[in-house]
C-alpha positions as CSV (number, residue, x, y, z in Angstrom):
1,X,0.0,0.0,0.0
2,X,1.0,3.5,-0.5
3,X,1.5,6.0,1.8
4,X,-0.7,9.2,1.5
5,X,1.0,12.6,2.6
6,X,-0.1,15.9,2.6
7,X,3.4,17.4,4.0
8,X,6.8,16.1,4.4
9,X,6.0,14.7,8.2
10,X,1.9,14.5,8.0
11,X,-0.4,12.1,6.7
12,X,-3.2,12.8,4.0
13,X,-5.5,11.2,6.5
14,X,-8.7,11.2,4.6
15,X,-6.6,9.7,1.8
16,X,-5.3,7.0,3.9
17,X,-9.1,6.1,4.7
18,X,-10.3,6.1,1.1
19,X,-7.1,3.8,0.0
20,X,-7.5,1.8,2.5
21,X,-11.4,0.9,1.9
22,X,-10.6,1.2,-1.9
23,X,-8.1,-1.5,-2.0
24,X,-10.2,-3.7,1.2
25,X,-13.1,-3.6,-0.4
26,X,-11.7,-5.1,-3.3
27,X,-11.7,-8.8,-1.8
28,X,-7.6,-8.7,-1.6
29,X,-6.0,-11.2,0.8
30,X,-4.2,-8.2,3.0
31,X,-2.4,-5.1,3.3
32,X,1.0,-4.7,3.0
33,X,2.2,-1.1,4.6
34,X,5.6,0.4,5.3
35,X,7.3,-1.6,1.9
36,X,9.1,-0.1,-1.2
37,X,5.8,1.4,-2.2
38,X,4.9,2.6,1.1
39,X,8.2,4.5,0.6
40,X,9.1,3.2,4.8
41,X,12.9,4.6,4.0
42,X,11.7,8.0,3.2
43,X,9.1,8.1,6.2
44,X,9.7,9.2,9.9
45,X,9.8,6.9,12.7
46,X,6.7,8.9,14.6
47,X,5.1,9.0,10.8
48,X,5.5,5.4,10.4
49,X,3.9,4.3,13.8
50,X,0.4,6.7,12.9
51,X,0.4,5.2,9.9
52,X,0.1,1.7,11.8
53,X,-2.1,2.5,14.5
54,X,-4.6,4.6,12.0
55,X,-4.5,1.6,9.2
56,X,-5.1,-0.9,12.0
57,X,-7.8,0.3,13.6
58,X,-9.3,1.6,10.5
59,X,-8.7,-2.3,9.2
60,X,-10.7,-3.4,12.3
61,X,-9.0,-7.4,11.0
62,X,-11.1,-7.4,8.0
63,X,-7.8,-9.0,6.5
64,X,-4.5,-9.2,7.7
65,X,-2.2,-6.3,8.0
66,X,1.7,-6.5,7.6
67,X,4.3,-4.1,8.8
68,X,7.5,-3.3,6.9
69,X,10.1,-3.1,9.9
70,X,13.5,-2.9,7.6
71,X,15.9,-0.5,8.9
72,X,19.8,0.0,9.6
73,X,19.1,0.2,13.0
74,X,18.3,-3.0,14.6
75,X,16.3,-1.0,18.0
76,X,14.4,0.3,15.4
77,X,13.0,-2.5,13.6
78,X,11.9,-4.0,17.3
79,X,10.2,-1.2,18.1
80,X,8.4,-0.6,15.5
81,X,7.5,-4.4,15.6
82,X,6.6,-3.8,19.1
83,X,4.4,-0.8,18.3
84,X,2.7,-2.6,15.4
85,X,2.0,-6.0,17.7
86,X,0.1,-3.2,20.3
87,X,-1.6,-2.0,17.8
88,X,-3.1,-5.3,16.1
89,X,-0.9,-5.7,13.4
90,X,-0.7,-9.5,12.0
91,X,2.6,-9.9,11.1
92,X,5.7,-8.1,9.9
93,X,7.9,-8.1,6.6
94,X,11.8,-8.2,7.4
95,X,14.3,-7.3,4.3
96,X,17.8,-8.1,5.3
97,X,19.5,-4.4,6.5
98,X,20.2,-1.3,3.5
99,X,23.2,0.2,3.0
100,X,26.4,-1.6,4.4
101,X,24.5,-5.1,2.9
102,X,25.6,-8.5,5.1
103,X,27.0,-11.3,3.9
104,X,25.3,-15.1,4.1
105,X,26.2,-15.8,7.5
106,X,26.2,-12.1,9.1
107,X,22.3,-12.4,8.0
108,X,22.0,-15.5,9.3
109,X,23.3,-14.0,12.6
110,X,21.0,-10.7,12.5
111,X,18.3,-13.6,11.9
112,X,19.3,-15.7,14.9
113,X,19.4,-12.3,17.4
114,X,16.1,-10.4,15.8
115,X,13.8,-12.9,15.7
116,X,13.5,-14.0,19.4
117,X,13.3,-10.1,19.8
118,X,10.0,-10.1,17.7
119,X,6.2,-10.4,18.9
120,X,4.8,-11.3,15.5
121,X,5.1,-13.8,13.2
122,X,7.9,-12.8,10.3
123,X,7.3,-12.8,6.7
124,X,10.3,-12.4,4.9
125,X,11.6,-9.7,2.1
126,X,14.1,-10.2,-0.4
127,X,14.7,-7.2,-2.0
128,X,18.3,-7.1,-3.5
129,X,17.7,-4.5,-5.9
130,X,17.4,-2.0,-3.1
131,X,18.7,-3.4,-0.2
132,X,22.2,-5.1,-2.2
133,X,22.0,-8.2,0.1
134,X,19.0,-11.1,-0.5
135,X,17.8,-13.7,1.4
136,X,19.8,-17.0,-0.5
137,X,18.1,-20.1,-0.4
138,X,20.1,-21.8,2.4
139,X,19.6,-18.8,4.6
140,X,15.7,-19.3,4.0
141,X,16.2,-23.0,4.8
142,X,18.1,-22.1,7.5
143,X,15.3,-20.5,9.2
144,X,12.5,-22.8,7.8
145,X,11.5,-24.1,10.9
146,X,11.2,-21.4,13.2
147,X,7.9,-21.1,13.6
148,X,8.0,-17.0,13.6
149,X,9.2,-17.0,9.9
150,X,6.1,-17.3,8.4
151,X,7.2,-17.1,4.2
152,X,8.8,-14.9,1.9
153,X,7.9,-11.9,-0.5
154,X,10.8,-12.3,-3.5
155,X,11.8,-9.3,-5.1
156,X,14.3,-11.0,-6.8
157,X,13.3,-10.5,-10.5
158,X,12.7,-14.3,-11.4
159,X,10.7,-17.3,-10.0
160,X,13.7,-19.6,-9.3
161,X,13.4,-19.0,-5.8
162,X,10.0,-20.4,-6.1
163,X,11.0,-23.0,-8.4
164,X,13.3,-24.3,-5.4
165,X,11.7,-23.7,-2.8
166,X,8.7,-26.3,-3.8
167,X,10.5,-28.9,-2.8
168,X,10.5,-27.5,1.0
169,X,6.5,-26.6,1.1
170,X,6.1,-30.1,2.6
171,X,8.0,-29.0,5.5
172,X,6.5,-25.5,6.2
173,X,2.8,-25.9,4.5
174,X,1.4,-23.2,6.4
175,X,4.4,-20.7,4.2
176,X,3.1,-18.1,1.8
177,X,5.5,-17.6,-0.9
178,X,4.9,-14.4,-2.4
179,X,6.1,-11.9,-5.9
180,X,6.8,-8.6,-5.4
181,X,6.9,-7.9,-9.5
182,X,3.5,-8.0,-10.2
183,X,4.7,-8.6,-14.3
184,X,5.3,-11.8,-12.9
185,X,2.3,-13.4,-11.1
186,X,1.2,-15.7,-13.3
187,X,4.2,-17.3,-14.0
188,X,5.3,-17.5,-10.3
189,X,1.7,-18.9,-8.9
190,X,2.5,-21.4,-12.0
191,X,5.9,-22.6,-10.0
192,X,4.3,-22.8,-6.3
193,X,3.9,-19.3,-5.1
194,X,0.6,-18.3,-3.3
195,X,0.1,-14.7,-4.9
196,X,1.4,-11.1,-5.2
197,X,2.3,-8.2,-3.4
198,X,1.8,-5.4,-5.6
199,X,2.1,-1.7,-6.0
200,X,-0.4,-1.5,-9.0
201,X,-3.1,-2.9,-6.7
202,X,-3.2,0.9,-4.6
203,X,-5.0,1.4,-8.3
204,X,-6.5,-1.3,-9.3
205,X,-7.1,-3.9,-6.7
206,X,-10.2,-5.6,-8.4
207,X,-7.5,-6.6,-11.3
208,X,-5.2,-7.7,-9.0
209,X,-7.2,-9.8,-7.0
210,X,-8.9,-11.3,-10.0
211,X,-5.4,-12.1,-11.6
212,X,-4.1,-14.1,-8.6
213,X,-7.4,-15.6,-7.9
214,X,-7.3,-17.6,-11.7
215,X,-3.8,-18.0,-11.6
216,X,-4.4,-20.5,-8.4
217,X,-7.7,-21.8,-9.3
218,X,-5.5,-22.9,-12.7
219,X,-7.3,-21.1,-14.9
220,X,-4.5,-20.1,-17.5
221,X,-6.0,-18.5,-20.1
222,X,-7.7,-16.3,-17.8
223,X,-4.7,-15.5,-16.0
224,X,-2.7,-14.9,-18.7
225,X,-5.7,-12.4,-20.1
226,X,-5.4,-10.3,-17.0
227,X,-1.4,-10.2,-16.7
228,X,-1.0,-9.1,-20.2
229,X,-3.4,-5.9,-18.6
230,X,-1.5,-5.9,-15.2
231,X,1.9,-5.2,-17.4
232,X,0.0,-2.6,-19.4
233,X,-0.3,-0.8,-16.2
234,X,3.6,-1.0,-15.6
235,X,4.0,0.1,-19.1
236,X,1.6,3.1,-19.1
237,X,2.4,4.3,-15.7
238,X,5.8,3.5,-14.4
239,X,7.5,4.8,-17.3
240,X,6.3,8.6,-17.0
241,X,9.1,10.8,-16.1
242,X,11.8,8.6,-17.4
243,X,13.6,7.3,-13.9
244,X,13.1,4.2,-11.6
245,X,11.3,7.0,-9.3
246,X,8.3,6.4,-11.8
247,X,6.8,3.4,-10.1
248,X,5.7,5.4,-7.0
249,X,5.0,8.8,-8.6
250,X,3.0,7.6,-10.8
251,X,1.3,5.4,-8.6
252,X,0.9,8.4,-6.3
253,X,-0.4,10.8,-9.0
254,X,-2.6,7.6,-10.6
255,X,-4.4,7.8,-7.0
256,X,-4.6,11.4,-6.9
257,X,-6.4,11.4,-10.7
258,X,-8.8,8.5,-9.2
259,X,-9.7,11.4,-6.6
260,X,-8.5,8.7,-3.8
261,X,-5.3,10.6,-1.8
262,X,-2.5,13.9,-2.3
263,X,0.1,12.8,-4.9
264,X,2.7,13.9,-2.5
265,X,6.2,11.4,-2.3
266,X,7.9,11.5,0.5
267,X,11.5,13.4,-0.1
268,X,13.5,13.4,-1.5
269,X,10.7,13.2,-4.8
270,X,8.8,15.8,-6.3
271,X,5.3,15.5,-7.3
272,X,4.9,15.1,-11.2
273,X,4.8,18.6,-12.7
274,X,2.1,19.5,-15.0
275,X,2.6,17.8,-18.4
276,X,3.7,14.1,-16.6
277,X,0.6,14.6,-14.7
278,X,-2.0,14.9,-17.5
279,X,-0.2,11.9,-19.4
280,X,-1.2,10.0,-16.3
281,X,-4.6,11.2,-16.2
282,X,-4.9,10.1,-19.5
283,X,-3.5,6.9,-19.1
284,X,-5.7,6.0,-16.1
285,X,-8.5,6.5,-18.3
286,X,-7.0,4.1,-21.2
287,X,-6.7,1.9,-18.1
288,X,-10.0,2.1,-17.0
289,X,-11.5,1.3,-20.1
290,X,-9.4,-1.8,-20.8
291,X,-9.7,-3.3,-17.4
292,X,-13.5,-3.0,-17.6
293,X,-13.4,-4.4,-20.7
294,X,-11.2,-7.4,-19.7
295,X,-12.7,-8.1,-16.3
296,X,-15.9,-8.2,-18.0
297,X,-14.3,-10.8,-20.7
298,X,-15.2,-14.7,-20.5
299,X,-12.0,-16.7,-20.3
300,X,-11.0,-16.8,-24.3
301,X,-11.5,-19.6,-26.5
């Protein structure tokens, strides 16, 4: 989920409602806050625990909520957990620590000494394009049967790690094995994932949903119907503005078109100026049409 702001430290509150009953009422399996999209580095500490205590008790455990807790600072990330368990969170998503990345067994160690530290279960977050360290499969084996660890979000870029890790379900069948790019949903449920975390979904959750949903009931030509309009949203809206920044301005400025939040990103980002922001407006509406096209499509022949 994205975070709405209004101002470098304050929330767009009535935003955050609308998002949040925009993307709930969709049917989606949970909400994912404080993640890449919910730009968590960029955010405050004090920001970061309103955010949690205004999504979970707006939430009310309609579905699950999951609290990005990455940080350099290991106090930080148990806090944070600590605030999110108080408040009613479900669980919280752990990428290995930014900026001066571990090796294998130095995130095996943070592993060993943060976990016991924790009050809720632990999805895991391999994100190596961001973070420059990844959860490897022996470290995830390594930690397979602790019952805090509860799966993994891969970030990766492929579905070998799903590919791989199939052969483990039987020990851990209670794991959810989850894609962070959403270009790749289909093909990952296809390999023994569960489903998708993704950004596009602050927009569009009915696709979303609807996407995973025939990709596990094995319903391929359905699936592969709505991914083809899933990557049309990448393609339409990430690009604008020409740098990797795009993803989450033009998600931002897709939700502020849809009249659902402020287009604000946190800093360093600038809002889209005035000609990016009418190309989005008039992709949302290409969007619109084609997804109410497709959704209202039988699978093909």
């Amino acid at each position: 989920m994205a975070t709405p702001l209004r101002a470098r430290h304050e929330l767009d509150v009535a935003g955050l409602e609308r998002l949040v009953e925009h993307i709930v009422g969709a049917g989606v399996a949970g909400l994912f806050i404080l993640g890449t999209t919910g730009e968590a580095a960029g955010i405050s500490p004090a920001l970061r625990r309103d955010l949690v205590s205004r999504v979970c008790r707006q939430v009310a455990r309609r579905v699950p909520v999951l609290v990005g807790i990455t940080d350099t600072v290991f106090t930080e990330s148990v806090a944070l957990a600590r605030h999110a368990a108080r408040e009613g969170a479900d669980a919280v998503v752990l990428a290995p620590p930014y900026f001066l990345p571990p090796g294998p067994p130095e995130l095996r160690e943070y592993l060993d000494d943060l976990l016991p530290e924790l009050p809720l279960p632990v999805l895991l977050y391999s994100l190596p394009a961001f973070v420059r360290a990844a959860y490897d499969y022996d470290t995830i084996r390594y930690v397979m049967d602790r019952p805090a660890v509860i799966g993994l979000k891969d970030s990766s870029g492929g579905v070998e790690m799903f590919r791989r890790l199939r052969s483990s379900m039987p020990l851990r069948p209670d794991w959810s094995l989850l894609v962070g790019p959403e270009e790749l949903i289909c093909d990952a449920v296809a390999v023994g994932a569960h489903g998708g975390v993704a950004g596009g979904a602050n927009l569009f959750p009915h696709l979303y949903q609807a996407l995973c949903a025939a990709a596990l009931a094995g319903d391929a030509a359905r699936a592969r119907l709505l991914q083809d309009q899933v990557c049309r949203v990448g393609r339409l809206l990430y690009r604008v503005g020409g740098y990797d920044s795009g993803v989450i301005k033009g998600i931002k400025c897709g939700l502020s078109c849809l009249g659902i939040c402020d287009d604000l990103p946190a800093g360093p980002l600038r809002r889209f100026g005035d000609a990016e922001r009418e190309r989005v407006r008039g992709q949302i509406a290409v969007l619109q049409q084609e997804i109410a096209a497709v959704m209202g499509a039988g699978t093909p022949s």
